[in-house]
N, C-alpha and C positions, 0 to 999 in steps of 0.2 A: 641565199636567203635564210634566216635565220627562223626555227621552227619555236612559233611561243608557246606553242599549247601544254596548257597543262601536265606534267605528269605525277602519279599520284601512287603512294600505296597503298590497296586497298585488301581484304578479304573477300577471295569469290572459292567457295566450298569451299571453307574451314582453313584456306591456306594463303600466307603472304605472296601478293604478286604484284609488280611494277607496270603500270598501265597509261597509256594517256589517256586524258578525259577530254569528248567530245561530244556532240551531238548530232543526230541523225533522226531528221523529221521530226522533233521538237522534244526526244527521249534522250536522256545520256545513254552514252554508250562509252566500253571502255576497247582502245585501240592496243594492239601490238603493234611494237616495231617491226617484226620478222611480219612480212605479208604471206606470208606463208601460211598463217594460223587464219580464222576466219575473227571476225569483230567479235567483241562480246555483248551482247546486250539485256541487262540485268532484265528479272523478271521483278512483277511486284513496283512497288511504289519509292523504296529502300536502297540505297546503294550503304554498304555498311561501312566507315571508314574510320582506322583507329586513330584515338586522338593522341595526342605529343605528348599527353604523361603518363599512357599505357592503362588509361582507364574506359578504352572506349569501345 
């Protein structure tokens, strides 16, 4: 089965990271592949994501 979920690059502390984007109880949350690592789940209101001509 073919996994659609989003994945996204985004900035979490000041640095580029490859994440899927889901939700968990009505918050995005950003997922690793490796389940090893635990979910990430942004604080605040913000998820910050740079835009496609590097002005974001």
């Amino acid at each position: 089965m073919q996994d659609l979920t989003p994945h996204l690059c985004t900035i979490v502390d000041n640095e580029f990271t490859l994440k899927r984007l889901d939700r968990e109880r009505g918050r995005v949350v950003l997922r690793l592949e490796n389940k090893s690592y635990p979910v990430i789940r942004p604080k605040g209101e913000h998820i910050r994501l740079p835009s496609p001509s590097g002005r974001g």
